[in-house]
N, C-alpha and C positions, 0 to 999 in steps of 0.2 A: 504494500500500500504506500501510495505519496502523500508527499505530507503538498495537498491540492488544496489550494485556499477556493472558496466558494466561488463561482464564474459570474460575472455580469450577463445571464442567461436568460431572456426577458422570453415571453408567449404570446402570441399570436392568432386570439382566438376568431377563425374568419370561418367562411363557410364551409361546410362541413367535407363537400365536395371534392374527389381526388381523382387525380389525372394519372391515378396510378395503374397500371395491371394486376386485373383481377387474381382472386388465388386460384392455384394449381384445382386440376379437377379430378387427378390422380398423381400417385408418387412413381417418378422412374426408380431406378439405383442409388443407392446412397454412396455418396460422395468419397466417402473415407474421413473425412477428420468434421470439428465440430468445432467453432472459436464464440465463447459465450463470455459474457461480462455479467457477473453476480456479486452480490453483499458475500463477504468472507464467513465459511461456514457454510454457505448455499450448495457447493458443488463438492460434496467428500470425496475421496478414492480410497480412504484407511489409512492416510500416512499420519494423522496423529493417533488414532486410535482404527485401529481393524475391523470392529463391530460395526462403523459409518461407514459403509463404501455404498454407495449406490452410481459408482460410474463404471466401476471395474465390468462386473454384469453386461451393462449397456453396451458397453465397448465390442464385449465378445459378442451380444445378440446382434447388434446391428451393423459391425464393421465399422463404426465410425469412432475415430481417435478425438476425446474430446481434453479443449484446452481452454480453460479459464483465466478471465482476470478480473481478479477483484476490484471494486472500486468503495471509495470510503463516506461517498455521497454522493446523494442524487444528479447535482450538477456535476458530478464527475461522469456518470455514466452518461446524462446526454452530452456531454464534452467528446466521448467517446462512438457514443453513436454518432455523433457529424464529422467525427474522423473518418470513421468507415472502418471494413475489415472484420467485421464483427457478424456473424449469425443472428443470435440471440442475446438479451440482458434480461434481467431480471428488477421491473423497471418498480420502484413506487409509487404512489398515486398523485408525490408531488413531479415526478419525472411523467409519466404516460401521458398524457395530454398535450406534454410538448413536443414528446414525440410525434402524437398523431399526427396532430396540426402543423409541426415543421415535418411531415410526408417523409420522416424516418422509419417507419413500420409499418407494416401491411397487414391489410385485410387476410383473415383465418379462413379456411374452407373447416369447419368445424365437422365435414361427414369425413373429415383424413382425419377425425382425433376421436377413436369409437368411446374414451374414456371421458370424453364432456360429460356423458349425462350422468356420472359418478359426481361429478363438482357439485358443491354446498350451492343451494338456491339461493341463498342469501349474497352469492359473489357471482353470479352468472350472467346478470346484466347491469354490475356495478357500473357509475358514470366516469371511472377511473379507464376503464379500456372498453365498452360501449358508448359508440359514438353515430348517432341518427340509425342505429338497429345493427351495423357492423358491429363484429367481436372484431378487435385488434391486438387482442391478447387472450391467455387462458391464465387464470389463477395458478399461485404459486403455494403459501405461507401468508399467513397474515398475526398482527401481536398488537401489543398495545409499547408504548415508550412507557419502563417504569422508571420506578424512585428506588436508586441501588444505595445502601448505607452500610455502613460498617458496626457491625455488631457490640463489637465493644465499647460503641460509642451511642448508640442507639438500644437502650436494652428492652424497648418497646416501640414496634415501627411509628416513624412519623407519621403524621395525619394528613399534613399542608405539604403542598409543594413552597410554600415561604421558607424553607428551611433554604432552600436554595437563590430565593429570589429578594429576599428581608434580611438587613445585619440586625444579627440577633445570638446570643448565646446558646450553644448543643448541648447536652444533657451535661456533657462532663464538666463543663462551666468556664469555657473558652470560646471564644469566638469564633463563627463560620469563617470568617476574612481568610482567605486565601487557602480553603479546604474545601470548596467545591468548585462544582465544575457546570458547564454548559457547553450545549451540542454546537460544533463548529459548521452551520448549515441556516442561512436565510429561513429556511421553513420553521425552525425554534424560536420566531415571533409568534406566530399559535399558541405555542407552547403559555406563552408571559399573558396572551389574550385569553388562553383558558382560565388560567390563573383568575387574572381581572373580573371572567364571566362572575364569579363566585366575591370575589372582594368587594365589585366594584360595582352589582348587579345596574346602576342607575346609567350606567356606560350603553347597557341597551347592545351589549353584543350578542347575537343569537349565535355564531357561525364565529371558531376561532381564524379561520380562512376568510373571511367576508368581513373585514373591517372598511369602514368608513372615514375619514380623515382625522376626525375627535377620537374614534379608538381606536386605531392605529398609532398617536401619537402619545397617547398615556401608556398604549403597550412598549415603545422605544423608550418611555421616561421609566417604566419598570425596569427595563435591559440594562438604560445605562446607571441604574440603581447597582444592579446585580454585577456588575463589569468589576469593580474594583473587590468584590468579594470571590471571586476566579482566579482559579489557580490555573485554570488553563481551559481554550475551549475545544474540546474534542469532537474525535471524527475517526480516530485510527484506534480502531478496540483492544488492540494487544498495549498500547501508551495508557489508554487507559485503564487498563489490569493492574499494568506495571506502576500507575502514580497510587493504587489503591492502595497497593503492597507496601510502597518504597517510600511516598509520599507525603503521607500523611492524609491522604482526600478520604472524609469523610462521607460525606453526601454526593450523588449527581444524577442528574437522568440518563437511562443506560438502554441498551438491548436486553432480554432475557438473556441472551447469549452469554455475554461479559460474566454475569450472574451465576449462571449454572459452571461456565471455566473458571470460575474461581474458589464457588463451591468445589470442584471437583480436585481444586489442588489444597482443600481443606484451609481456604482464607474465610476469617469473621463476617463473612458478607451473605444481606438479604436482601427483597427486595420488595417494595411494595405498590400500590396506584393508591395515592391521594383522596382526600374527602372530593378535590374537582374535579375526580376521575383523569382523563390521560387521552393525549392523540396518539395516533398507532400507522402504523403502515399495512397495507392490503396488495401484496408485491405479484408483477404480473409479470407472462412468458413472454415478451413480446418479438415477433422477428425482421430483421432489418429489410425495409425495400430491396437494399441491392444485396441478401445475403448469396454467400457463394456456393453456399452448402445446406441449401432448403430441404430438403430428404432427410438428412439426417437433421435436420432442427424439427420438424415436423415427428421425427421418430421421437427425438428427446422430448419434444411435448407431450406424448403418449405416454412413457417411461415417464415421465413426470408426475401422472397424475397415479402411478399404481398407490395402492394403499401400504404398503410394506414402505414404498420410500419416504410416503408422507409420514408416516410413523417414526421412522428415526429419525426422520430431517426436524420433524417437530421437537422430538425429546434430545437432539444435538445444539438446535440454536431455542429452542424454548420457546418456539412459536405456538401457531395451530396450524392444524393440515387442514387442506380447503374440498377433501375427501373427506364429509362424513363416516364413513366405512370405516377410515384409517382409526378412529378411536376406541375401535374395537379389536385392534389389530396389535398386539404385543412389539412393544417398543426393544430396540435391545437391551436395554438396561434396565427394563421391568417398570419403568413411569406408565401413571398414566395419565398421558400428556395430554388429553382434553379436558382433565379436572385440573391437574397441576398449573397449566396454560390458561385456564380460562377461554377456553370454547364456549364457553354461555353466556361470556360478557360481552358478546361484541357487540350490544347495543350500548355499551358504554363507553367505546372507545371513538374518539373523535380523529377519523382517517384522514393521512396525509392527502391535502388533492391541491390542484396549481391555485395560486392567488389569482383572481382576475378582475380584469375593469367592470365587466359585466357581470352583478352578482346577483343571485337569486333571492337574498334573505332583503334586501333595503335597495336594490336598483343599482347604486353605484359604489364601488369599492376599489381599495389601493392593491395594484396590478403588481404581479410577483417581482418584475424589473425593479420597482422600488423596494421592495421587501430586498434585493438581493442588495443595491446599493448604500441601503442604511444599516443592514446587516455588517455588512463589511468594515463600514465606519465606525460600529459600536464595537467590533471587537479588537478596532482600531485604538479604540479611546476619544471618540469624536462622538 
């Protein structure tokens, strides 16, 4: 992973309309190899642990050699999808949209993926990758962003996300200042507006994604509240493991992921979602217009959706699988990850999706290109 600071990456929300060519109406031969960009932890082979391989398999069933690259945010993968060279990402729902509409991803023939009608209803015609009745995507994983703390510092989970965003004294009777953290990504303005929905309810936010000029601007005065009590703002999960450990970082918003590898190396860490509950990502398949190896992305899309991979993919990054089925299906390490995970709360989670001019909750709202540039400036010091 690079240490990629957030891109000046704005959206373009126009007609719906693509001048693109339609999808395939059957598959030839597969290609031979497979070049996919995913969240770290998305695409196993066993080489930190052997019990997570779900590429090894694939590889021998389909012939197709597959090679990953991680990226450590969203604006990095569309960064990489306008390079090119890429089949597949694994996009979030603050990435997909931009994808559509900047004509990086194509339209799915969904009768080549017999494993669609296994997908959760509730993710089938999400408005994260259905766009005017196209699928441009197939579900991947989907989770909420918790509140990760360190145990001996917290010997009863916090309630507030204020722990991170308010200088204020942690249980041990020191100060937050410079023991938390916050996500190194424009879209963790949500985040300070979810917050606000509950502090500040007169603000009149419905939608942490749909602010309006007045609450957009109390959510930057929350950030640069929260700036000088940062130890640092994250985006590279193994950095952040390691300031847990090495650091002293007692509080931060995290992946499941980070959570369950640190539990697993026996560090004081839990984790929890807040009295204002939490926004989460709903991460989708999506395949590039000019991919060079459609046969084999369309096979991985299939393989994707078995319920044995959603099972450990889920009990390895702490997600949910977007396979109902899967929760019935023995994880390798004996979770069981649709109670542990939280597969029943996802009415409670408030999903990453692009900021736009045009907003549904109040008419007009502040478009993601701003989000990204005052983003940047806040963790500039400005």
């Amino acid at each position: 992973m690079r240490n990629l600071k957030p891109l000046a990456v704005g959206v373009v929300i126009a007609a719906a309309g693509h001048a693109l060519a339609a999808p395939p109406k059957q598959l030839g031969k597969p290609e031979g190899k497979l070049n996919i960009i995913a969240w770290p932890g998305y695409v196993e082979r066993g080489e930190t642990d052997k019990k997570y391989d779900w590429v090894s398999q694939f590889e021998k069933d389909s012939g197709c050699k597959v090679n990953v690259k991680t990226a450590a945010t969203s604006d990095e993968m569309v960064s990489l999808m306008n390079q090119g060279g890429y089949d597949l990402v694994t996009a979030s729902g603050d990435a997909s949209l931009r994808l559509v509409y900047g004509k990086k991803v194509q339209e799915l023939n969904l009768e080549l993926i017999p494993s669609w009608k296994t997908v959760d209803d509730r993710l089938k015609n999400a408005p994260w990758h259905t766009v005017e009745g196209k699928h441009y995507g197939v579900p991947y994983q989907w989770g909420p962003n918790v509140l990760m703390y360190n145990t001996n510092i917290f010997k009863t989970p916090p309630t507030s996300w204020s722990v991170v965003f308010e200088p204020q004294n942690l249980p041990d009777g020191k100060p937050n200042k410079g023991r938390v953290q916050a996500y190194d990504g424009p879209i963790y303005i949500a985040d300070a507006a979810l917050y606000l929905m509950k502090k500040q309810p007169d603000l009149g936010i419905k939608d942490p994604y749909e602010l309006n000029e007045k609450q957009y601007a109390e959510a930057l005065k929350l950030l640069r509240q929260q700036k000088p009590l940062t130890h640092r703002y994250w985006h590279d999960v193994t950095v952040q493991m390691n300031d847990f450990k090495n650091e002293g970082i007692a509080v931060s918003s995290a992946w499941p992921y980070q959570v369950n590898a640190l539990k697993g190396e026996k560090q004081p860490i839990a984790s929890t979602i807040p009295s204002e509950g939490s926004t989460g990502w709903a991460d989708t398949t999506m395949l590039h217009t000019e991919a060079q190896n459609p046969v084999c992305a369309y096979k991985w899309i299939e393989w994707s959706l078995n319920k044995n991979l959603q099972s450990a993919l889920a009990e390895w990054f702490g997600s949910n699988p977007v396979v109902p089925d899967a929760c019935k299906t023995p994880a390798p390490g004996g979770t069981d990850v649709c109670k542990t995970n939280g597969f029943d709360r996802f009415e409670q989670v408030r999903f990453w999706k692009t900021p736009i001019a045009k907003c549904a909750s109040q008419g007009t709202c502040v478009p993601y290109s701003k989000w990204t540039q005052d983003y940047i400036a806040i963790m500039g010091g400005r």
